[in-house]
C-alpha positions as CSV (number, residue, x, y, z in Angstrom):
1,X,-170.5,48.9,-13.1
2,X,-172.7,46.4,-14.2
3,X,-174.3,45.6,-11.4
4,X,-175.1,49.3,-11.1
5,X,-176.7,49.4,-14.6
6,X,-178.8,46.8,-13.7
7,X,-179.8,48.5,-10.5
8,X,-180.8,51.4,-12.7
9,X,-182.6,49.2,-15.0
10,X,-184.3,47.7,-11.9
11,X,-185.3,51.5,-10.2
12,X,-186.6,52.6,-13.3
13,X,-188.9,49.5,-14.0
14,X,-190.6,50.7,-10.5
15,X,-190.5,54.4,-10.8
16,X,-192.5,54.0,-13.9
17,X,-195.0,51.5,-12.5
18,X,-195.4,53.9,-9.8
19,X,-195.7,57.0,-12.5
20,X,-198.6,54.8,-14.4
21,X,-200.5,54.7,-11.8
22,X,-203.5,57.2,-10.7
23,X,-201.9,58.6,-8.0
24,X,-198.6,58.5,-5.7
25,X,-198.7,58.3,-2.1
26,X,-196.6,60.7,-0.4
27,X,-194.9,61.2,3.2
28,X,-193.4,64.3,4.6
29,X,-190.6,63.8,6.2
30,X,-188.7,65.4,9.5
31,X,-186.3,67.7,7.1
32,X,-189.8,68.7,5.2
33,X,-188.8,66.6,1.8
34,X,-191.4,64.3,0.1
35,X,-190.6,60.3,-0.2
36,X,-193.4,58.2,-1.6
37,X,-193.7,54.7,-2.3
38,X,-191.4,54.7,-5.4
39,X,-188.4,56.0,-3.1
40,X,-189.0,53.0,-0.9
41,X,-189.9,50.5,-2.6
42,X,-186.8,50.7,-5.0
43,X,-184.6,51.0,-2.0
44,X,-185.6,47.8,-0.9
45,X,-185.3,46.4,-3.9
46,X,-181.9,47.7,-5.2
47,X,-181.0,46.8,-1.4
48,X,-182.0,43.2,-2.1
49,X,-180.4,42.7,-5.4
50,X,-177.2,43.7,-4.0
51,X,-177.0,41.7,-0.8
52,X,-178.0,38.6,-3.3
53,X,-174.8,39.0,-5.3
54,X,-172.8,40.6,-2.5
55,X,-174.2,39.4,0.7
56,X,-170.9,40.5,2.9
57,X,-171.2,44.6,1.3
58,X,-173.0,47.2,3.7
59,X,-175.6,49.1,2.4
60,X,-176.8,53.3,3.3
61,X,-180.1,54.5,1.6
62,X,-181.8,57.9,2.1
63,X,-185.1,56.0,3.0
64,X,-184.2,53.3,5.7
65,X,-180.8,54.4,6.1
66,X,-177.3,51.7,7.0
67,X,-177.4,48.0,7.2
68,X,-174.6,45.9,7.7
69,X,-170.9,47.1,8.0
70,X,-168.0,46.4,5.9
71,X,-165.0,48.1,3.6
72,X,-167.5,47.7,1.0
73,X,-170.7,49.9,0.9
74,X,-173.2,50.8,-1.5
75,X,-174.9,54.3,-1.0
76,X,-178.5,54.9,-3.0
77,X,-180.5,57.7,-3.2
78,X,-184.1,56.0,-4.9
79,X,-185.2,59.2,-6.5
80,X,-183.3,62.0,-6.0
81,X,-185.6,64.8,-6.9
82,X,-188.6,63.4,-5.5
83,X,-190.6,66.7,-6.2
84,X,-189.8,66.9,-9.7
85,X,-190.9,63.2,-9.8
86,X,-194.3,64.0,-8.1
87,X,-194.5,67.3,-10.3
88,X,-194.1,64.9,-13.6
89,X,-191.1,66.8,-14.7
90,X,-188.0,64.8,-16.1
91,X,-185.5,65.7,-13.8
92,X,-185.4,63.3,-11.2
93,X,-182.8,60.6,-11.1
94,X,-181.6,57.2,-9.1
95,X,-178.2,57.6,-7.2
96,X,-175.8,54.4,-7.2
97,X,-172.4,54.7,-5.6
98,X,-170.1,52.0,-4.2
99,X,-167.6,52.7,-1.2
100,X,-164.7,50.9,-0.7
101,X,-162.2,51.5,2.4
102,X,-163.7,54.9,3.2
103,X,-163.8,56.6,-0.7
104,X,-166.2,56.3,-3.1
105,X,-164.9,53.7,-6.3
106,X,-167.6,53.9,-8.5
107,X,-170.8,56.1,-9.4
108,X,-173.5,56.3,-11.3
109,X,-176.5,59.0,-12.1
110,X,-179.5,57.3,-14.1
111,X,-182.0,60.0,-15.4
112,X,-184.9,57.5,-17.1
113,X,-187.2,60.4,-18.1
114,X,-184.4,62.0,-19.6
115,X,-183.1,59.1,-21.4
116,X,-179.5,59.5,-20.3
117,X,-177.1,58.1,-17.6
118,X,-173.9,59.3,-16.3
119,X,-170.8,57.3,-14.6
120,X,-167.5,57.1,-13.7
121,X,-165.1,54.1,-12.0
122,X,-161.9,55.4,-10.4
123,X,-159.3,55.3,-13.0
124,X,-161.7,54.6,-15.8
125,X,-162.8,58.4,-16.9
126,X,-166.1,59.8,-16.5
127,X,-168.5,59.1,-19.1
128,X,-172.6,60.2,-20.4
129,X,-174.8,58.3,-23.2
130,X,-178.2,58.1,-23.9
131,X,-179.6,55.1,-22.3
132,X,-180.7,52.3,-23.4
133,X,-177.8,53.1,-25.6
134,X,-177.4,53.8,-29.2
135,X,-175.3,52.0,-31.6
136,X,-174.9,55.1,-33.3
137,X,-174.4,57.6,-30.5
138,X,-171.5,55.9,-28.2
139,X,-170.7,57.4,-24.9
140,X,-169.0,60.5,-24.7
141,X,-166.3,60.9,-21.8
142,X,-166.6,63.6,-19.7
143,X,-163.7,66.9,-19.1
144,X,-164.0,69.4,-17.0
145,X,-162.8,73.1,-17.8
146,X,-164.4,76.6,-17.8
147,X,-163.2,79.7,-15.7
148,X,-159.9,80.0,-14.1
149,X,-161.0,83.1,-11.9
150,X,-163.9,83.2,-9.2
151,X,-164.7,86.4,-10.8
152,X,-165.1,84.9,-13.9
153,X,-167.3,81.7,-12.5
154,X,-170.7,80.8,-13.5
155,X,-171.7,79.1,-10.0
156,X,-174.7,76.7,-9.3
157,X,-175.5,77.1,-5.7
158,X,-178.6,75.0,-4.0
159,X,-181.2,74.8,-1.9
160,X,-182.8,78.6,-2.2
161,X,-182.7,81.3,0.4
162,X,-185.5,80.3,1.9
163,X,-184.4,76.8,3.1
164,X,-181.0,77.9,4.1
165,X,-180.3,78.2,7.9
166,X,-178.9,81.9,8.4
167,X,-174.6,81.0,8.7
168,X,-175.7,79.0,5.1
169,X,-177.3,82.0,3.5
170,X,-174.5,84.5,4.3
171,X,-172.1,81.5,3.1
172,X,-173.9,81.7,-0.4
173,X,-174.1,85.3,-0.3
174,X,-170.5,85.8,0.0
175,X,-169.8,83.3,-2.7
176,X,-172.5,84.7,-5.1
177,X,-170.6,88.3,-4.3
178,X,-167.4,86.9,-6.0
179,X,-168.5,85.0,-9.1
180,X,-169.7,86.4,-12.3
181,X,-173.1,84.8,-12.1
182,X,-175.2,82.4,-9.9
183,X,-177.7,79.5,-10.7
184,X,-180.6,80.2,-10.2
185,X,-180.1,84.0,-10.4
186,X,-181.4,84.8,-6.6
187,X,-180.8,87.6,-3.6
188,X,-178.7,84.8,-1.6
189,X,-178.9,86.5,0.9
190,X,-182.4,87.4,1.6
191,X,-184.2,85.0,4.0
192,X,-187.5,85.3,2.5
193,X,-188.1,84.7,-1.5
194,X,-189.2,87.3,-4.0
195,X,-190.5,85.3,-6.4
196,X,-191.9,81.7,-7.0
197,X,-189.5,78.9,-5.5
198,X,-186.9,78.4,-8.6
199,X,-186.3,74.9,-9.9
200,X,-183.1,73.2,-9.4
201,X,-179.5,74.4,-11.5
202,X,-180.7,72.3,-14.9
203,X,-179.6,72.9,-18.0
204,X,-183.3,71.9,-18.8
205,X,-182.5,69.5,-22.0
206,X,-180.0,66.7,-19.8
207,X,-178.7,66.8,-16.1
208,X,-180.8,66.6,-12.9
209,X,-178.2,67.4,-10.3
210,X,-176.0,70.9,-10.2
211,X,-173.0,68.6,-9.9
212,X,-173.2,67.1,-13.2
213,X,-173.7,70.7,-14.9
214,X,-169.8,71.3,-13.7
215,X,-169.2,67.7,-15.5
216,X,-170.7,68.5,-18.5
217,X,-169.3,72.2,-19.1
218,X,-172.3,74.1,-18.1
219,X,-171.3,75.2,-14.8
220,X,-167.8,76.0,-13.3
221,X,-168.7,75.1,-9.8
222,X,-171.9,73.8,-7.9
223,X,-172.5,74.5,-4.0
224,X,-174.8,71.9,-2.4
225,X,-175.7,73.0,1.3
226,X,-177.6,70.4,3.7
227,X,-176.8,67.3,1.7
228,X,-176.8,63.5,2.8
229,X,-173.9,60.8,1.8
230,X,-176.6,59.8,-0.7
231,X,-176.9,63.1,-2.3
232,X,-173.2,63.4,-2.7
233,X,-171.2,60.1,-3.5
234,X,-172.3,58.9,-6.3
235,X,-171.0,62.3,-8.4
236,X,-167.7,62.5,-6.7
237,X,-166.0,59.5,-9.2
238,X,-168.0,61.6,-11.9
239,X,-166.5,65.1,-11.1
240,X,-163.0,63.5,-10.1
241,X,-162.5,61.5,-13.2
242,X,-163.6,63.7,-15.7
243,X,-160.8,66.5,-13.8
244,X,-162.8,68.1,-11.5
245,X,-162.4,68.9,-7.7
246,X,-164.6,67.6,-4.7
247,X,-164.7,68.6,-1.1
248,X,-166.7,70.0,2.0
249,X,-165.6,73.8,3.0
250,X,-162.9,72.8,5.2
251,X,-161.3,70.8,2.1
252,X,-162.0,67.7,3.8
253,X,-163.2,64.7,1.3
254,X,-165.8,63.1,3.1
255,X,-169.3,62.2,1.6
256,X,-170.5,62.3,5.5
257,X,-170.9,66.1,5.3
258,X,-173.9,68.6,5.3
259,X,-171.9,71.1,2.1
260,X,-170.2,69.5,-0.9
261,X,-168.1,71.9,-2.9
262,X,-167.9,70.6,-6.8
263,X,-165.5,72.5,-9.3
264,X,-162.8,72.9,-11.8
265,X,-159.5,72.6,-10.2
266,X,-158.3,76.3,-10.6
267,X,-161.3,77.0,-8.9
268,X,-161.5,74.8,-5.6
269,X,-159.2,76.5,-3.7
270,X,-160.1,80.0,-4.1
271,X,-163.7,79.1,-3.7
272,X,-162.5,78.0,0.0
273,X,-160.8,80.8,0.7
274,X,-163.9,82.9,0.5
275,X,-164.8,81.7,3.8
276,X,-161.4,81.5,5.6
């Protein structure tokens, strides 16, 4: 865990150097998501520190993707958010999660616009603070609760309509059918938006990943559709330790999946059962 905080220190040292500066290059790339220079260059980076100190650990970015194979592998997203990070809007964050033996150990979620981290360690808890830390406001742990009922649910569900592949956007549509209310508040099932694309499930004031809305009490459940390891590993510790279920739509708990299904345990299962 520490070596993660310093990784954070370490990606947010770049991201800002990259934010000072007149402008960002960007790439588009095959899935249609931006990466710039910031995503790659702190890859690298957080990819060097760690083989330094742990030269024998594998390694799985988003940018240049595996190196190395072990029981022991770090998975990094550089800036997850990479449009929000272009845009100038806080909500972009650096991914850190460490693998051991096939499940995720340890995770961390480092927002530096927003001031504010979020981690958890198996059999540690799940914990937030304000970063760099106050002496005066010490972490807070992390529980899950919220709605016991689908019908009752307050679901985030992401990417929109419009990026969905059709089997996904009838998937969302049945789920937004059942709960009481969706994030954002969209037609899931229309293939074509009404309205200007909507930003991502935020609470606007703290988290930068639908996930970590569940954490924090904001959310009963979050639906990520099309995801990468990367997008996904680092806040299963998080949602596991502070109560919370994780799994892809088969109930299968494997980072390596394209859906990741975060929620309240009274929820999980009958979320599944939606599509079975």
């Amino acid at each position: 865990m520490t070596l993660a905080h310093r990784l954070s220190d370490q990606a947010e040292i770049i991201a800002q150097r990259h934010l000072s500066t007149a402008g960002i290059a960007v790439q588009t790339k095959i899935d249609g998501s931006p990466a710039t220079a910031a995503d790659h260059e702190i890859e690298q980076a957080l990819r060097s520190m760690i083989s330094r100190e742990h030269p024998a650990d594998a390694f799985l970015g988003e940018e240049f993707g595996a190196h190395g194979s072990s029981t022991h592998r770090w998975i990094i997203d550089a800036i997850d958010g990479t449009a929000s990070f272009l845009a100038g809007e806080p909500e972009w964050s650096t991914l850190i999660a460490l693998e051991e033996h096939g499940s995720v150990s340890m995770g961390m979620v480092s927002a530096p616009a927003l001031h504010r981290r979020w981690w958890a360690a198996c059999g540690s808890g799940a914990w937030t603070s304000t970063y760099p830390a106050h002496p005066a406001a010490p972490p807070q742990r992390l529980t899950i609760t919220g709605a016991t009922k689908l019908h009752e649910a307050r679901i985030g569900i992401w990417p929109p309509p419009s990026r969905l592949s059709e089997a996904d956007r009838a998937m969302a549509a049945e789920l937004a059918a059942r709960a009481a209310q969706t994030r954002p508040a969209l037609d899931w099932g229309a293939p074509q938006p009404t309205c200007p694309p909507p930003p991502k499930p935020s609470t606007g004031s703290g988290t930068c990943h639908g996930a970590l809305l569940v954490a924090t009490g904001h959310l009963d459940a979050f639906l990520l559709l099309g995801a990468g390891p990367w997008d996904i590993a680092a806040l299963v510790p998080i949602i596991k330790e502070a109560g919370g279920a994780f799994s892809d739509l088969s109930g299968t708990r494997e980072t390596n999946t394209k859906a990741a299904l975060f929620s309240n345990i009274s929820l999980h299962g009958q979320i599944l059962d939606t599509w079975r």
